[in-house]
TORPAKOL-944865 format. One record per residue (C-alpha): residue number from 1; x, y, z. Coordinates in steps of 0.05 Angstrom, whole numbers. Example, Ala and Ser with C-alpha at 12.3 -4.5 7.8 and 13.67 -1.06 7.14 Angstrom:
! residues 2
<rec><i>1</i><xx>246</xx><yy>-90</yy><zz>156</zz></rec>
<rec><i>2</i><xx>273</xx><yy>-21</yy><zz>143</zz></rec>
END
This chain:
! residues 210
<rec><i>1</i><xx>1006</xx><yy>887</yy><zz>725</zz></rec>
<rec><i>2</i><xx>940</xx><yy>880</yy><zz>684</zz></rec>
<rec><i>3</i><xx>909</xx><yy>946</yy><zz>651</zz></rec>
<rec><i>4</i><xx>836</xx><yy>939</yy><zz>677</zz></rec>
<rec><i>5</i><xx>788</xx><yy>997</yy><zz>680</zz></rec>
<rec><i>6</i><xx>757</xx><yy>1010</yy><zz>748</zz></rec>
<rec><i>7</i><xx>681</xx><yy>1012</yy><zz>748</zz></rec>
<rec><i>8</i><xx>649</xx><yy>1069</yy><zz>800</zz></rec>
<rec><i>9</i><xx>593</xx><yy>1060</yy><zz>833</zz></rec>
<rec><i>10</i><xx>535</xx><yy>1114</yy><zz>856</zz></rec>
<rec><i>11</i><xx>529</xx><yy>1173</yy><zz>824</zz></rec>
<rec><i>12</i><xx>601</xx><yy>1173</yy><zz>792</zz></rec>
<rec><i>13</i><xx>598</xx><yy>1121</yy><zz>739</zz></rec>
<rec><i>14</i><xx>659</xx><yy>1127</yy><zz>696</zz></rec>
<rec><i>15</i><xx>734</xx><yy>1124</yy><zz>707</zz></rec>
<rec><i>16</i><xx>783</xx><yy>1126</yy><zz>651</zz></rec>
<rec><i>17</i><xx>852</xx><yy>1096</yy><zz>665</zz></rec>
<rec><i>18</i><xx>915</xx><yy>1095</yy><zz>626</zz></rec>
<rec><i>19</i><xx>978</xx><yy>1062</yy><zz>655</zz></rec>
<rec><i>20</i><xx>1037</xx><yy>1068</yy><zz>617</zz></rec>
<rec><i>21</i><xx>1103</xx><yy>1091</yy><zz>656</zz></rec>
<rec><i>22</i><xx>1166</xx><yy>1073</yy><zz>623</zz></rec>
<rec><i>23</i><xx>1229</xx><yy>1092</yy><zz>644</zz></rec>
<rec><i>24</i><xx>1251</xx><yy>1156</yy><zz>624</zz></rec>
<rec><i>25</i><xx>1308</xx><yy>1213</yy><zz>634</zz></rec>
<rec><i>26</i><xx>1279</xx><yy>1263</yy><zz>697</zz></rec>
<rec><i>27</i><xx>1249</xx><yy>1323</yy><zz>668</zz></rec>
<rec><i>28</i><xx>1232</xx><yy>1389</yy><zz>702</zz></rec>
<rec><i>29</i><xx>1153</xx><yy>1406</yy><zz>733</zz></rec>
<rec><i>30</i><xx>1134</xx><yy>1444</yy><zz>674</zz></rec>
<rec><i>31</i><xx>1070</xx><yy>1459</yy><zz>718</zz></rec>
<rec><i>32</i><xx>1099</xx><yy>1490</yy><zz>770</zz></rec>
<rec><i>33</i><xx>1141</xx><yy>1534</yy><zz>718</zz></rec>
<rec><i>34</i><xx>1082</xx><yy>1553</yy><zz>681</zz></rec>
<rec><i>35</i><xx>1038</xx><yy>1572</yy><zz>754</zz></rec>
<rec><i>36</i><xx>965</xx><yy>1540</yy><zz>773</zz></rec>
<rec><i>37</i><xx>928</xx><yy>1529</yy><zz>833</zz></rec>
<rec><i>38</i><xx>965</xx><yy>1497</yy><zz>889</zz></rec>
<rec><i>39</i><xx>925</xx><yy>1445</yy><zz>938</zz></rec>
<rec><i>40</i><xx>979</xx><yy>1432</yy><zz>986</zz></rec>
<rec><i>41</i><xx>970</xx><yy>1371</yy><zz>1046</zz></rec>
<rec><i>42</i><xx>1022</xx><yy>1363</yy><zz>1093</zz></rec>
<rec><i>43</i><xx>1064</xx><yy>1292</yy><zz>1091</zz></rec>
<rec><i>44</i><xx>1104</xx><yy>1251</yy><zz>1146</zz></rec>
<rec><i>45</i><xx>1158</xx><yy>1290</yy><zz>1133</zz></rec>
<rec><i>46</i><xx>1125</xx><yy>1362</yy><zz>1129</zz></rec>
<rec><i>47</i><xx>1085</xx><yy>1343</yy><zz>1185</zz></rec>
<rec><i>48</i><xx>1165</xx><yy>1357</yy><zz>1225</zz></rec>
<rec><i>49</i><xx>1197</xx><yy>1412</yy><zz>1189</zz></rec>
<rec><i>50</i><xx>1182</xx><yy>1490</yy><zz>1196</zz></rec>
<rec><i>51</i><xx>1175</xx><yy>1508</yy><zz>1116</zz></rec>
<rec><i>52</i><xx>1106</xx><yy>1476</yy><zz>1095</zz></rec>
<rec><i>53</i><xx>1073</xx><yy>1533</yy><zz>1120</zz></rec>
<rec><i>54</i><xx>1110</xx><yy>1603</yy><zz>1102</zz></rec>
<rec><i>55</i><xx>1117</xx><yy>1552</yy><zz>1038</zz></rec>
<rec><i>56</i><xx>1039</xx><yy>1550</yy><zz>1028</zz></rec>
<rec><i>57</i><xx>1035</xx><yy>1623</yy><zz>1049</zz></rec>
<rec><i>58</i><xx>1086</xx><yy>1641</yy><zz>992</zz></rec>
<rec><i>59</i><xx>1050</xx><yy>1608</yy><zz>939</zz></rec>
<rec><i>60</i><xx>976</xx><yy>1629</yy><zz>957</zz></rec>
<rec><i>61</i><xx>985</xx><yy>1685</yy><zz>995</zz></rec>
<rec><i>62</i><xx>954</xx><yy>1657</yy><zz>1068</zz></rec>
<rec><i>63</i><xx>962</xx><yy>1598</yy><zz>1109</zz></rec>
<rec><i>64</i><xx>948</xx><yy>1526</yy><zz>1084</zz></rec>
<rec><i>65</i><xx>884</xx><yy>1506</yy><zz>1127</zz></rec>
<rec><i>66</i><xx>905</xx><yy>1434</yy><zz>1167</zz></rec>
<rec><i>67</i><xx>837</xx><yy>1404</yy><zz>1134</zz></rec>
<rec><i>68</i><xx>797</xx><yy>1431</yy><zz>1075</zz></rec>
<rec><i>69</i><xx>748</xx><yy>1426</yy><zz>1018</zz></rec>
<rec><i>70</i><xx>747</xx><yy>1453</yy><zz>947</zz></rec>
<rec><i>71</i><xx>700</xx><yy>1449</yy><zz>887</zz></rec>
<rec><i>72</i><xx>727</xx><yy>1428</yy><zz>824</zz></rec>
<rec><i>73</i><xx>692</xx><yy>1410</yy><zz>758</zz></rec>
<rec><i>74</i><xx>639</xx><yy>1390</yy><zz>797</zz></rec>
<rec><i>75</i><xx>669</xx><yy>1348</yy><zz>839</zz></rec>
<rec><i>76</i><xx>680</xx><yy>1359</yy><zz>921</zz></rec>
<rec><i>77</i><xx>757</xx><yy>1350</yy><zz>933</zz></rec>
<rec><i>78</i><xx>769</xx><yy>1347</yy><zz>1007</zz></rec>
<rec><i>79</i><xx>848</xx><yy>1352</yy><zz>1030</zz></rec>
<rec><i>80</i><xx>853</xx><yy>1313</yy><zz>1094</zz></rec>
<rec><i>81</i><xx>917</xx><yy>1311</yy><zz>1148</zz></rec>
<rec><i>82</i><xx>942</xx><yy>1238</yy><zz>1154</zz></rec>
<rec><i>83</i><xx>984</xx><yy>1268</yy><zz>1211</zz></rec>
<rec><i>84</i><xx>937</xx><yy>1294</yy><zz>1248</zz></rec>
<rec><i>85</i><xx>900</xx><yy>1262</yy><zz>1309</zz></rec>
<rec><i>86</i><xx>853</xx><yy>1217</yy><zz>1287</zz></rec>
<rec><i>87</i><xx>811</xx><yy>1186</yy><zz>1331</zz></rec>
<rec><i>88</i><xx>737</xx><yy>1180</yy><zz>1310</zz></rec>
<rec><i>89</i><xx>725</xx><yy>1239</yy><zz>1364</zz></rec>
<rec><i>90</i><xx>789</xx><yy>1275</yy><zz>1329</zz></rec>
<rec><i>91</i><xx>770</xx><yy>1351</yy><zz>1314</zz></rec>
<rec><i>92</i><xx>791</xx><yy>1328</yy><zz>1232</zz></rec>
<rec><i>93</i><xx>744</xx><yy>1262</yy><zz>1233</zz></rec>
<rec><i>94</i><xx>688</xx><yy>1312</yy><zz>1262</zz></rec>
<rec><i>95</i><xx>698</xx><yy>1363</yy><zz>1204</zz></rec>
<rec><i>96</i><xx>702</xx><yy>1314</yy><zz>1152</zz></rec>
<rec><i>97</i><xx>635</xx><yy>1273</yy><zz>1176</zz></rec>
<rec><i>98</i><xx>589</xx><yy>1344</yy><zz>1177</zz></rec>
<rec><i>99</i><xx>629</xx><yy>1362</yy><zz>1117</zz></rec>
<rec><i>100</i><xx>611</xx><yy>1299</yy><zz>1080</zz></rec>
<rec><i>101</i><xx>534</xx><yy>1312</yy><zz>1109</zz></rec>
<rec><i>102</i><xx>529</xx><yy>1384</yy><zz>1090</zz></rec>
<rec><i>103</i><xx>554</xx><yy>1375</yy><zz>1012</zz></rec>
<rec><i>104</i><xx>533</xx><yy>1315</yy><zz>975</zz></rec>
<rec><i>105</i><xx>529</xx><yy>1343</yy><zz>910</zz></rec>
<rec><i>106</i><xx>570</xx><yy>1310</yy><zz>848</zz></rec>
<rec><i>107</i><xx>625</xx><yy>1262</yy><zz>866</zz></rec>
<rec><i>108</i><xx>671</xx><yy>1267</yy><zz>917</zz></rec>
<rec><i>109</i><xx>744</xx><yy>1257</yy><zz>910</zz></rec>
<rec><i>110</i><xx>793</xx><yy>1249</yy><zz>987</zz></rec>
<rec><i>111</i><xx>874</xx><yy>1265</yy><zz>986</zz></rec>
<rec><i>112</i><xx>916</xx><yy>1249</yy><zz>1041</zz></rec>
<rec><i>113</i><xx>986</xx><yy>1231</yy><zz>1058</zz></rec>
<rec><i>114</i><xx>988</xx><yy>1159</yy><zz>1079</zz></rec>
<rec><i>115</i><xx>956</xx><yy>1102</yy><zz>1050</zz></rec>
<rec><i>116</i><xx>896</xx><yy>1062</yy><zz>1078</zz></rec>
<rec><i>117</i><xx>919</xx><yy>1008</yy><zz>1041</zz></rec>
<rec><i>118</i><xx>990</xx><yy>1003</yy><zz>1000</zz></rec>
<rec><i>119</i><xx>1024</xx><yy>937</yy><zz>963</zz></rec>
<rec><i>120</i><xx>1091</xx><yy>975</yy><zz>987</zz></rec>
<rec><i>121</i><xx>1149</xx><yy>984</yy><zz>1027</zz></rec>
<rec><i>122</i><xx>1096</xx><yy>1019</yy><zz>1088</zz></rec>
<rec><i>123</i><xx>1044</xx><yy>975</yy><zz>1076</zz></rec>
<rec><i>124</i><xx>968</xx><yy>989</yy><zz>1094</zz></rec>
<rec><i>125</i><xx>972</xx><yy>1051</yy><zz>1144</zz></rec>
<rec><i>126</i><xx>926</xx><yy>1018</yy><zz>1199</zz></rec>
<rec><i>127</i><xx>912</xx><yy>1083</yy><zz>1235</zz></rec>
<rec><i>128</i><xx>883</xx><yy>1126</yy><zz>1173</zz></rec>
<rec><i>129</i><xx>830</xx><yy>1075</yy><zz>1184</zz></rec>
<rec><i>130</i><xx>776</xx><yy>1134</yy><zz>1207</zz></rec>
<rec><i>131</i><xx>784</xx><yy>1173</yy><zz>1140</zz></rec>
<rec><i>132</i><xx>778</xx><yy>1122</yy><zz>1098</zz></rec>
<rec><i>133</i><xx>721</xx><yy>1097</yy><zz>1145</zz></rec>
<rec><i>134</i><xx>692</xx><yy>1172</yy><zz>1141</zz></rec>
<rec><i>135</i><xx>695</xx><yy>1174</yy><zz>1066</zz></rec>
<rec><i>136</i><xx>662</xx><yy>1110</yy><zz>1049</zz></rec>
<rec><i>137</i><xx>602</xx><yy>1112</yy><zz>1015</zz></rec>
<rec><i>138</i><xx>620</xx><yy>1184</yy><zz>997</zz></rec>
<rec><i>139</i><xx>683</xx><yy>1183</yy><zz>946</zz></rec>
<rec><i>140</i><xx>702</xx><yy>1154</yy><zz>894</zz></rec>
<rec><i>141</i><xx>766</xx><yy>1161</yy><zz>888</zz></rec>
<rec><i>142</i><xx>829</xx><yy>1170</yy><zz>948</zz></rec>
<rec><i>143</i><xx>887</xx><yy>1192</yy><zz>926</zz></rec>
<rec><i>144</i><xx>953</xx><yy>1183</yy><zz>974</zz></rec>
<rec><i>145</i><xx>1034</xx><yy>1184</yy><zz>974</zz></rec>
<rec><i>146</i><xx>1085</xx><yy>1163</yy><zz>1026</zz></rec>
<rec><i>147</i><xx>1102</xx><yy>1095</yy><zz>985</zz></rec>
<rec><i>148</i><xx>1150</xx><yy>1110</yy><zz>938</zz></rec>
<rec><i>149</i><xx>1127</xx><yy>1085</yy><zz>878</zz></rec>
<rec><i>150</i><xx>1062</xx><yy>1084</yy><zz>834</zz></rec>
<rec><i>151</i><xx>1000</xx><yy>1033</yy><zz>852</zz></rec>
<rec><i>152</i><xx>921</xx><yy>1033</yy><zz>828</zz></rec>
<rec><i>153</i><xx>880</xx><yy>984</yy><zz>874</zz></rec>
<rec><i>154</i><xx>828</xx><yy>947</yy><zz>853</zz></rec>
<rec><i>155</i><xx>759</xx><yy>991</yy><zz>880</zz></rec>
<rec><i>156</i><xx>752</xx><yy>971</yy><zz>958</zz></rec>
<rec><i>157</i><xx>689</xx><yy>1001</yy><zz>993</zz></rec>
<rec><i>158</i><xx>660</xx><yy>1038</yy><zz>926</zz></rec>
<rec><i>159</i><xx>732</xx><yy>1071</yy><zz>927</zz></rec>
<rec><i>160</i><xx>793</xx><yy>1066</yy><zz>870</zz></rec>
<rec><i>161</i><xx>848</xx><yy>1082</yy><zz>915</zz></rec>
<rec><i>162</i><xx>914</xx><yy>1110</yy><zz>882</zz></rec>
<rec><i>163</i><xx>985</xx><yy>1118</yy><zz>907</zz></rec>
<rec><i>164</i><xx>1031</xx><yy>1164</yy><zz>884</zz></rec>
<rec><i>165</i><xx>1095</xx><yy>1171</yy><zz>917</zz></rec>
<rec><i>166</i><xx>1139</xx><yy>1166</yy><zz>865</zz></rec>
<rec><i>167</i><xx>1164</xx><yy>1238</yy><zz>867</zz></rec>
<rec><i>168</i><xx>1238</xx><yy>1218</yy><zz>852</zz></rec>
<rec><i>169</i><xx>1267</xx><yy>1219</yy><zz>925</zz></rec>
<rec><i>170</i><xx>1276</xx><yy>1145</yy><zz>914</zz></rec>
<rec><i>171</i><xx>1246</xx><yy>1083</yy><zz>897</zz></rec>
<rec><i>172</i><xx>1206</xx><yy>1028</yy><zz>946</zz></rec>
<rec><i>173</i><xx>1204</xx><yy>960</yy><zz>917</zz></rec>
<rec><i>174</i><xx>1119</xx><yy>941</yy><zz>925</zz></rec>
<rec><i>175</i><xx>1099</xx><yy>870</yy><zz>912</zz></rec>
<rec><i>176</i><xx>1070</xx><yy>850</yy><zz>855</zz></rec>
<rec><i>177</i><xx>1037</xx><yy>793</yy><zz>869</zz></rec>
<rec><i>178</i><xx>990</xx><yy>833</yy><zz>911</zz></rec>
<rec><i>179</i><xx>915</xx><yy>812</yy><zz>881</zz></rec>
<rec><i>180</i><xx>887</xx><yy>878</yy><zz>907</zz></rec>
<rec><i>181</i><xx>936</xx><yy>913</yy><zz>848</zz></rec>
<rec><i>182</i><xx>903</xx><yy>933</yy><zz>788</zz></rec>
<rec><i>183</i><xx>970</xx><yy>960</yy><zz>766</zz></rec>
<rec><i>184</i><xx>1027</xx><yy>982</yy><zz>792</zz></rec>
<rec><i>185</i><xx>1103</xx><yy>1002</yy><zz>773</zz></rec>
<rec><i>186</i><xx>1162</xx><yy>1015</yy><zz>824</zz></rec>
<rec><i>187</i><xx>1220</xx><yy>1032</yy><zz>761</zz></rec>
<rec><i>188</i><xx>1202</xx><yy>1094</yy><zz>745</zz></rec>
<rec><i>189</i><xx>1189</xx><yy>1171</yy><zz>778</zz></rec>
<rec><i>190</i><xx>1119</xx><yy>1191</yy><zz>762</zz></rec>
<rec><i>191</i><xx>1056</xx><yy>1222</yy><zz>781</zz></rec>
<rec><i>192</i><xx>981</xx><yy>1222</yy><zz>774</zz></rec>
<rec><i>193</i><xx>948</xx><yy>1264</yy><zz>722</zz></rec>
<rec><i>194</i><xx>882</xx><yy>1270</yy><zz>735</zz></rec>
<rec><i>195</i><xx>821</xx><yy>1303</yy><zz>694</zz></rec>
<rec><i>196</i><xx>756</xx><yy>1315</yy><zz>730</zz></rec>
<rec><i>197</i><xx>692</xx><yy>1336</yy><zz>689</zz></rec>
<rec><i>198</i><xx>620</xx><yy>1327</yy><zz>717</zz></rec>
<rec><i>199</i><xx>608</xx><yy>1259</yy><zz>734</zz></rec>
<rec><i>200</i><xx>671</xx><yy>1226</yy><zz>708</zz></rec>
<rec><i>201</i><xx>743</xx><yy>1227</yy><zz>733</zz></rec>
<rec><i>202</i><xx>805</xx><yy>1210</yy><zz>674</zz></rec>
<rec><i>203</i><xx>864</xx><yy>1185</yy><zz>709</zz></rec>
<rec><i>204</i><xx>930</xx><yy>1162</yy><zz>684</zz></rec>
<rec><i>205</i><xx>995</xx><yy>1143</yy><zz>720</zz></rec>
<rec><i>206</i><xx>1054</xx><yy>1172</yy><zz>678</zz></rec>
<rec><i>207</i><xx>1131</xx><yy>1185</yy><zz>677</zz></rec>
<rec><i>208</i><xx>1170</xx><yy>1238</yy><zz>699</zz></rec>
<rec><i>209</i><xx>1167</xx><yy>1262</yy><zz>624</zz></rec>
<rec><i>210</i><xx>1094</xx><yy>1254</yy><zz>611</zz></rec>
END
């Protein structure tokens, strides 16, 4: 796919993007060796399994919160529960629209499990609809997992959307040819690496390696 920077709009002008996985032997989290700050969000799978939680509670030291908000470099990060109820009257969808009220200061960046919209195997995740709702107008960027493989949308609503789910579990073929793609790759295990500094977000999709 095409390497085209994503313009922001309101008060978070700039987003750098570099998109350049290539295939590449699996190579251990050197981050999670070296310790750091852990903002954990439970997934479709954690959402049915007993450790997430006395996981969470072993890293930080208390339990993982189903819903929160965080400051960093300026920027309001707000972890949100894709399995969770959520209907617009949902306890979450609640939170999040006083929460979005209350702080409007610097840009605002949303995480969740499922994808609003995805050019994979899932698809667009229909019933996430009232967080991505919520957060319009709001953030910037959305970040998400679930699809297997790495995807930057073209900005929707004010919002660059990112998927991430390429975690090395496996691989989901995505389609290509989908125009809303403003890249995408489904050959190699990656993440996001993202750098936020006031104002201004520095993304880049990347291999297993780095």
């Amino acid at each position: 796919m095409p390497h085209a920077p994503a313009h922001l709009a309101a008060s978070c002008p700039t987003l750098e993007t570099t998109e350049q996985p290539r295939p590449r032997a699996p190579a251990a989290p050197q981050a999670l060796r070296r310790g750091g700050e852990l903002w954990a969000r439970r997934g479709s799978r954690s959402a049915h399994l007993d450790g997430y939680d006395p996981y969470g509670r072993g890293v930080t030291g208390e339990a993982t919160p189903p819903w929160y908000t965080v400051r960093v470099a300026g920027w309001h990060v707000l972890s949100l529960n894709s399995e969770a109820p959520l209907d617009r009257e949902s306890a979450q969808v609640r939170w999040l629209r006083r929460e979005l009220r209350r702080d409007v200061r610097g840009c605002t960046l949303a995480f969740w499990h499922r994808p609003r919209y995805s050019a994979g195997k899932h698809g667009d995740q229909r019933d996430v609809a009232p967080l991505w709702n919520a957060v319009r107008g709001h953030a910037t960027l959305v970040l998400n997992g679930h699809d297997h493989n790495l995807q930057r949308l073209r900005p929707r609503d004010g919002i660059t959307e990112l998927v991430a789910g390429a975690g090395g579990r496996s691989r989901y073929r995505l389609d290509a040819r989908d125009p809303r793609l403003a890249f995408a790759s489904d050959r190699v295990d990656g993440a996001v690496r993202l750098k936020l500094r006031p104002g201004r977000a520095s993304v880049r999709l990347v291999a297993a390696d780095g």
